[in-house]
N, CA, C and O atoms as a GROMACS GRO file, in nm:
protein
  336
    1UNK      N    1   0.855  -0.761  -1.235
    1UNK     CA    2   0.804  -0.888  -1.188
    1UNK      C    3   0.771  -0.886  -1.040
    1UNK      O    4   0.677  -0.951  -0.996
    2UNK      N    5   0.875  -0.783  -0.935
    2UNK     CA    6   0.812  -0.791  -0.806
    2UNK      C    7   0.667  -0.732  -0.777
    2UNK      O    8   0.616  -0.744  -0.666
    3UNK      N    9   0.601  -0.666  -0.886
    3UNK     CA   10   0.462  -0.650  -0.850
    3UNK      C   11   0.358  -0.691  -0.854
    3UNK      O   12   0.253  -0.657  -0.798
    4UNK      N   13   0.410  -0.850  -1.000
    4UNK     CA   14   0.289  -0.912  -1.015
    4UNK      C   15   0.247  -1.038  -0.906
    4UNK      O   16   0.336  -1.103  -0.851
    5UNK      N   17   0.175  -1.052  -0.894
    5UNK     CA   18   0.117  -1.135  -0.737
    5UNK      C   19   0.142  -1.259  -0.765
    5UNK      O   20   0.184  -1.303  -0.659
    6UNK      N   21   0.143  -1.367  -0.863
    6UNK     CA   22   0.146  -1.480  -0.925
    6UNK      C   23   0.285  -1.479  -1.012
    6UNK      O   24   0.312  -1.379  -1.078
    7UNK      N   25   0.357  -1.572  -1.010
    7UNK     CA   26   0.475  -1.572  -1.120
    7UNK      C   27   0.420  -1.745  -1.159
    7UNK      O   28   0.376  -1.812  -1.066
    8UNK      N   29   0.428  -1.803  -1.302
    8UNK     CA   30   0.443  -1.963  -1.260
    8UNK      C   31   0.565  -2.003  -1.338
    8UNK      O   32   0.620  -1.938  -1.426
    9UNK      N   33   0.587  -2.084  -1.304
    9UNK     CA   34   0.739  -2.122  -1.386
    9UNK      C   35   0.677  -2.244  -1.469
    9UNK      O   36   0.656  -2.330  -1.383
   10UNK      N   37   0.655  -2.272  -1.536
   10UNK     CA   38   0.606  -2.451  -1.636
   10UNK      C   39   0.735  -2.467  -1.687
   10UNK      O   40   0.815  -2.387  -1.735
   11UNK      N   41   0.738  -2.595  -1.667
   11UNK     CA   42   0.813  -2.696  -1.725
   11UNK      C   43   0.974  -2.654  -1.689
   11UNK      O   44   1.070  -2.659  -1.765
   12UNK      N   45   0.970  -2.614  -1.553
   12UNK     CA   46   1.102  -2.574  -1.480
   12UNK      C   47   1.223  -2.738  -1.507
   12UNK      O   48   1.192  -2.855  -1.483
   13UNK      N   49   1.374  -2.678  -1.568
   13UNK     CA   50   1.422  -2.823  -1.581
   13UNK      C   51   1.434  -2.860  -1.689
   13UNK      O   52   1.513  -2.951  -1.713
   14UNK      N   53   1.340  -2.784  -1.815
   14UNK     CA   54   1.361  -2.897  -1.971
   14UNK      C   55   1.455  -2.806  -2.009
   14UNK      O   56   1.485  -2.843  -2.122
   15UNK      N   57   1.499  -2.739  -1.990
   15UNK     CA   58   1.654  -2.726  -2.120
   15UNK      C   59   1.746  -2.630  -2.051
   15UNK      O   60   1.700  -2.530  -1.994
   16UNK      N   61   1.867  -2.654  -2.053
   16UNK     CA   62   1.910  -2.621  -1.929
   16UNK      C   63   1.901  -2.428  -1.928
   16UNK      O   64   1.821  -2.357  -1.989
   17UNK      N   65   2.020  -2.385  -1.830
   17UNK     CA   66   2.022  -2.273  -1.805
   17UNK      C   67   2.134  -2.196  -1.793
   17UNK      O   68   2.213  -2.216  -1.700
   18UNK      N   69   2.153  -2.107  -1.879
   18UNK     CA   70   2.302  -2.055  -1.868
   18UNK      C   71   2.344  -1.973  -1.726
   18UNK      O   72   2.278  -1.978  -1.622
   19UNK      N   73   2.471  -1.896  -1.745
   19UNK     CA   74   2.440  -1.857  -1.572
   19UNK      C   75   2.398  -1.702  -1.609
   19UNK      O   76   2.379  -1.614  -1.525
   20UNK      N   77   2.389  -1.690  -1.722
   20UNK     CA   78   2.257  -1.528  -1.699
   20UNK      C   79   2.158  -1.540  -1.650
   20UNK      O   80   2.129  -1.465  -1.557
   21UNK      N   81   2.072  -1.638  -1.693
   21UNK     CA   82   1.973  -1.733  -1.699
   21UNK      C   83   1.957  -1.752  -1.518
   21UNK      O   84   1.856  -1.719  -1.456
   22UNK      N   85   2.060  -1.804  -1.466
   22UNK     CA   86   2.069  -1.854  -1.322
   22UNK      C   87   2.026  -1.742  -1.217
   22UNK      O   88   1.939  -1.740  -1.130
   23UNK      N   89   2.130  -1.645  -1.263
   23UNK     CA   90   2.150  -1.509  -1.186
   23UNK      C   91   2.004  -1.467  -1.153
   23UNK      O   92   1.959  -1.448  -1.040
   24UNK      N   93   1.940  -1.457  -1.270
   24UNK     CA   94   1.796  -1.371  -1.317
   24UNK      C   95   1.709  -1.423  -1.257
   24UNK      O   96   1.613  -1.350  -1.232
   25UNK      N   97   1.703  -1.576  -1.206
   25UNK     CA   98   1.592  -1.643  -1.163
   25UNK      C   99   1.656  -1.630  -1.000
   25UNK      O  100   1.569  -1.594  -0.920
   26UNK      N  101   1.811  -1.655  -0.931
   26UNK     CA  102   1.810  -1.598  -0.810
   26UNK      C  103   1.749  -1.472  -0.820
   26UNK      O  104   1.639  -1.467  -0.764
   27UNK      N  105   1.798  -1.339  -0.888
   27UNK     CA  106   1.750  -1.180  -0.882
   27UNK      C  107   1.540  -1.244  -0.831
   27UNK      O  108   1.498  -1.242  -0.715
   28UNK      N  109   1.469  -1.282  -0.936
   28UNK     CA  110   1.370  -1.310  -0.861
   28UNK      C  111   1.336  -1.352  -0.786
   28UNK      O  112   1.232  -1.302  -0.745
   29UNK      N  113   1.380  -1.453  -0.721
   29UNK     CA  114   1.315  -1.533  -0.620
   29UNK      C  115   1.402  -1.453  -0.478
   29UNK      O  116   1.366  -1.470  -0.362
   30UNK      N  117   1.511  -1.373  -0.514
   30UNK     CA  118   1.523  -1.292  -0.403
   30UNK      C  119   1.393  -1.180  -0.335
   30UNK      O  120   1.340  -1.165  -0.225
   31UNK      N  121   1.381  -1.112  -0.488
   31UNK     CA  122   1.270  -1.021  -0.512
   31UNK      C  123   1.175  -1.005  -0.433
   31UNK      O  124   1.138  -0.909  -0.364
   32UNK      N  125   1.115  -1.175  -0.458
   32UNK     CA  126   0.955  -1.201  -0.413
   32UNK      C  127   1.005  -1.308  -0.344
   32UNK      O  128   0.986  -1.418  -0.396
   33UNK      N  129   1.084  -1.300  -0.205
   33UNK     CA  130   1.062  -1.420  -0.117
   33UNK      C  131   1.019  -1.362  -0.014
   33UNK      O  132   1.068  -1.263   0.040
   34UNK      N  133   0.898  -1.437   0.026
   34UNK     CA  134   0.786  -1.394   0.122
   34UNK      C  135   0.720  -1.276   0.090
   34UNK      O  136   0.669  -1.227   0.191
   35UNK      N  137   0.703  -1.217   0.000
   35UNK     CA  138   0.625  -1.107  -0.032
   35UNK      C  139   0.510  -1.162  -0.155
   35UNK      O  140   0.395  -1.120  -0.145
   36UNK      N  141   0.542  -1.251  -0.262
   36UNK     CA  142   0.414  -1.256  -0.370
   36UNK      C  143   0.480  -1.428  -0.378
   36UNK      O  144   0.588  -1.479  -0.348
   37UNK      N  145   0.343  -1.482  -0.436
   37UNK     CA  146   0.358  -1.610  -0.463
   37UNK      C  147   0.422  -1.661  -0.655
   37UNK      O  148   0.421  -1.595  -0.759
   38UNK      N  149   0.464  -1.786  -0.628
   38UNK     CA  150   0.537  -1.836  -0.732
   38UNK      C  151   0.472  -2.003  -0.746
   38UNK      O  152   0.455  -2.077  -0.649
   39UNK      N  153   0.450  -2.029  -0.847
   39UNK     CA  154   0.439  -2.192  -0.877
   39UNK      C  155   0.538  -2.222  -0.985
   39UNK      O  156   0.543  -2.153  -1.087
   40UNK      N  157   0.610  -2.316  -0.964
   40UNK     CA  158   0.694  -2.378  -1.011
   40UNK      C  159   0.683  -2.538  -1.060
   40UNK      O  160   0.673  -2.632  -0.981
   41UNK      N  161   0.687  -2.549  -1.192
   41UNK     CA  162   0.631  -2.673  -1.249
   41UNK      C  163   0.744  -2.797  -1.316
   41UNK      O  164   0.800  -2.784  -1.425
   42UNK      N  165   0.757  -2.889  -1.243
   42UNK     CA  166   0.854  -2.969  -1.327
   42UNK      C  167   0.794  -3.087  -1.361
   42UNK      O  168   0.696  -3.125  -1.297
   43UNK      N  169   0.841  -3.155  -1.456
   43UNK     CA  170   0.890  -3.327  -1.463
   43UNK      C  171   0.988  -3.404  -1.440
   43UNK      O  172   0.999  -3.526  -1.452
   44UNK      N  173   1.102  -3.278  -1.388
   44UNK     CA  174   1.261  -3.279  -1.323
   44UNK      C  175   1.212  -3.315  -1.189
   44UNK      O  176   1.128  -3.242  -1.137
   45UNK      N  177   1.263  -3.440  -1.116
   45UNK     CA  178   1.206  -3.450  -0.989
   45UNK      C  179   1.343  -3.352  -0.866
   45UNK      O  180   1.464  -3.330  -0.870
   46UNK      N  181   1.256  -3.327  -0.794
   46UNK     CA  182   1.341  -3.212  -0.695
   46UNK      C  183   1.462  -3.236  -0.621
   46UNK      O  184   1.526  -3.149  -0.562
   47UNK      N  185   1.499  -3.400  -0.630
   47UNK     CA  186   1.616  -3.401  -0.602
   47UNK      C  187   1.687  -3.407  -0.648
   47UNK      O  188   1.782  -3.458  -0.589
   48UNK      N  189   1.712  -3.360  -0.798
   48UNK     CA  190   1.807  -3.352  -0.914
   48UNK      C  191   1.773  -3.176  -0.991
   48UNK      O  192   1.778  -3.151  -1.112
   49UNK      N  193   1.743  -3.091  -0.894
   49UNK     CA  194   1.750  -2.948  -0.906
   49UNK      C  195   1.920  -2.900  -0.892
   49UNK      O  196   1.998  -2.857  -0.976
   50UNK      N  197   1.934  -2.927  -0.752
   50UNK     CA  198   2.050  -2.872  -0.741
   50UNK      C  199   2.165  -2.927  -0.858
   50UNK      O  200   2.250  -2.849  -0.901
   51UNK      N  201   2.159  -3.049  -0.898
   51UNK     CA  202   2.259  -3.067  -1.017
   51UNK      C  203   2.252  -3.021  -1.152
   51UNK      O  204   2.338  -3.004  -1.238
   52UNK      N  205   2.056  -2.995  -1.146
   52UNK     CA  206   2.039  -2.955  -1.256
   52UNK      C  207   2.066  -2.766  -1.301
   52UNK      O  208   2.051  -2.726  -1.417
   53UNK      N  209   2.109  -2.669  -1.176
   53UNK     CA  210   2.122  -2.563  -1.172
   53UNK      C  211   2.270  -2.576  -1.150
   53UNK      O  212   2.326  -2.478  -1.101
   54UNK      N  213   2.341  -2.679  -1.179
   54UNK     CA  214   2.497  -2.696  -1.172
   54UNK      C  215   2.625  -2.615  -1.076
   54UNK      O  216   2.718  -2.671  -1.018
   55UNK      N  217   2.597  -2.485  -1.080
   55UNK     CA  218   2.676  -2.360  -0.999
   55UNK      C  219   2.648  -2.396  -0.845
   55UNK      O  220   2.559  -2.327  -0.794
   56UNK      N  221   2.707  -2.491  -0.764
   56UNK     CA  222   2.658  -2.518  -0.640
   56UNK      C  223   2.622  -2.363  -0.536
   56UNK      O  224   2.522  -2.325  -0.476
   57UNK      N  225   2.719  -2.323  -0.551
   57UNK     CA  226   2.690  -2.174  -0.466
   57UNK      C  227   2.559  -2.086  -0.517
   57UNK      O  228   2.512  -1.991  -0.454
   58UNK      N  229   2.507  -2.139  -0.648
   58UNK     CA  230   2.396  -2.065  -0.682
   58UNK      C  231   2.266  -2.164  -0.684
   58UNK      O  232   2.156  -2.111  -0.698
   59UNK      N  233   2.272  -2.257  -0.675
   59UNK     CA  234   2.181  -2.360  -0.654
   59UNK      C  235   2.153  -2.352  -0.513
   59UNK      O  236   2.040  -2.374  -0.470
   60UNK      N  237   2.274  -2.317  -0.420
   60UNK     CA  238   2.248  -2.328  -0.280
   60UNK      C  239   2.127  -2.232  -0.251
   60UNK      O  240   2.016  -2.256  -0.204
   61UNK      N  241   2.200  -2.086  -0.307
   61UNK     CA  242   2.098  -1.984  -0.320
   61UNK      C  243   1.930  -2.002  -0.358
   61UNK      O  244   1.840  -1.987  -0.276
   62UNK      N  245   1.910  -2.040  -0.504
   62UNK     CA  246   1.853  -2.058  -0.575
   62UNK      C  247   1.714  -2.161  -0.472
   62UNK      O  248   1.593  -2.146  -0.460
   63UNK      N  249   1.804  -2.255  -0.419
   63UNK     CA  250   1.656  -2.376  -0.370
   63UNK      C  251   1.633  -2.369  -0.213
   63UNK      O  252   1.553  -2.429  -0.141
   64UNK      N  253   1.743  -2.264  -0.181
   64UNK     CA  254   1.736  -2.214  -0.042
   64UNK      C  255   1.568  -2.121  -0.009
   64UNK      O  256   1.482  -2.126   0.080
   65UNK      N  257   1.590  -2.036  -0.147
   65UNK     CA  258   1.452  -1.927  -0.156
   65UNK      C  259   1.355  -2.030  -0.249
   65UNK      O  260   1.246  -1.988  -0.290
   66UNK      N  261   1.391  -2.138  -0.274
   66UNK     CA  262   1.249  -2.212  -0.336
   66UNK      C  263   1.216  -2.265  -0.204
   66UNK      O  264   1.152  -2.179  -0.144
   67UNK      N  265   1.229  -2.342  -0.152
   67UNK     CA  266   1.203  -2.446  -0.033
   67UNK      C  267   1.198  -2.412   0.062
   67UNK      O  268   1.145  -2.500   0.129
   68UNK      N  269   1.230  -2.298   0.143
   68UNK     CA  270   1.235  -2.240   0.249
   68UNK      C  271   1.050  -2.241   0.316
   68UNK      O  272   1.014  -2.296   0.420
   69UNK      N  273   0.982  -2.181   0.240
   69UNK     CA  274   0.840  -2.184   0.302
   69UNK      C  275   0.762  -2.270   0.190
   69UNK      O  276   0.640  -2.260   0.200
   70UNK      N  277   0.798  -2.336   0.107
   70UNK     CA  278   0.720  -2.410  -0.010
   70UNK      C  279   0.619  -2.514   0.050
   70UNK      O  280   0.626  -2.582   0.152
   71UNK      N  281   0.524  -2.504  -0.045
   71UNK     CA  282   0.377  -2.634  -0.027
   71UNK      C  283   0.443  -2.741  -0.170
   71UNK      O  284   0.424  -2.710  -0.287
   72UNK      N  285   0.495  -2.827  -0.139
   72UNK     CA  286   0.536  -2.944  -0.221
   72UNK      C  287   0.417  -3.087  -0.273
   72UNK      O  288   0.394  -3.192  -0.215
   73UNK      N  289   0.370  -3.042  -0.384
   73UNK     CA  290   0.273  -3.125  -0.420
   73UNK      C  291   0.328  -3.222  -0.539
   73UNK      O  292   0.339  -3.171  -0.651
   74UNK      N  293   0.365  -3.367  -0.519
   74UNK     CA  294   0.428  -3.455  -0.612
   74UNK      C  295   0.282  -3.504  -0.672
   74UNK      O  296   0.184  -3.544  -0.608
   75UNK      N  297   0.295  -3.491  -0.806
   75UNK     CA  298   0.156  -3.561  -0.860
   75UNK      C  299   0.201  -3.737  -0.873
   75UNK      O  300   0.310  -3.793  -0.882
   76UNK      N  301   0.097  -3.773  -0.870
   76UNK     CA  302   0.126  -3.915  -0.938
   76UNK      C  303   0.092  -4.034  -1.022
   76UNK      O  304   0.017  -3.970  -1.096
   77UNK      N  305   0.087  -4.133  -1.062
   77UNK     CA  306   0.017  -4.180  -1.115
   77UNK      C  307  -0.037  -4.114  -1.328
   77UNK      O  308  -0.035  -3.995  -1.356
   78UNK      N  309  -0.064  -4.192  -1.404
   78UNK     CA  310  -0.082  -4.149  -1.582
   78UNK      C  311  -0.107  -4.022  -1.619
   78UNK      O  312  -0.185  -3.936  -1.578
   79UNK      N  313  -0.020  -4.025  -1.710
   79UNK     CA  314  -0.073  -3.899  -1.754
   79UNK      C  315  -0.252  -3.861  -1.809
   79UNK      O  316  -0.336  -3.942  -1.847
   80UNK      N  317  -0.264  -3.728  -1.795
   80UNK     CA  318  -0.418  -3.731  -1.804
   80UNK      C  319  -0.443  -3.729  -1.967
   80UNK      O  320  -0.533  -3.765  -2.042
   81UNK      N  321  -0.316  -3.670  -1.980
   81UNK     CA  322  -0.323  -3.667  -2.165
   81UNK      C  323  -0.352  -3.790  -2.264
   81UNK      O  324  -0.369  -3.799  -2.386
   82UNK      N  325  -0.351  -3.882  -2.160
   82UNK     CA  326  -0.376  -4.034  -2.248
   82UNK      C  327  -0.516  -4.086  -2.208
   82UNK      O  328  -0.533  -4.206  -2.190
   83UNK      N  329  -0.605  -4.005  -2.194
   83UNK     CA  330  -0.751  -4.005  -2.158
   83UNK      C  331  -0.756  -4.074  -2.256
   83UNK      O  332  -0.676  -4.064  -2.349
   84UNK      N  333  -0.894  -4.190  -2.247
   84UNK     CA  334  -0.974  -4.210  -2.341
   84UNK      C  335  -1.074  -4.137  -2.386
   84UNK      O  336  -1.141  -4.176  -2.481
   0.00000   0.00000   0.00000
């Protein structure tokens, strides 16, 4: 994974995460911090990450290497899926 240039995460947040699960996503975002880009997609709003990654010492980790240099884009407003 540290070679591919793009990682995206969708739908970061819908079901939880065990702590293999936890470890594996610190192991990456150690990997590729500041070296390749990552998008990360929720409907989990970002100030209920750290509870939602539960292990405080690994959440610390974990949103330390998300947020550190991040472009934070909150969408807003209907979903587009309910187009007419």
């Amino acid at each position: 994974m540290e070679k591919t240039n793009l990682i995206n995460l969708d739908d970061f947040g819908l079901q939880p995460l065990n702590m293999e699960a936890r470890l594996a996503l610190l192991q990456i975002l150690e990997d590729r911090y500041r070296k390749k880009s990552m998008i990360i997609a929720s409907q989990l709003s970002v100030k209920l990450w750290y509870e939602y990654l539960q292990d405080s010492t690994l959440a610390d980790a974990i949103l330390d290497r998300i947020t550190a240099h991040a472009h934070r884009i909150e969408l807003q407003g209907k979903s587009l899926r309910h187009k007419k």
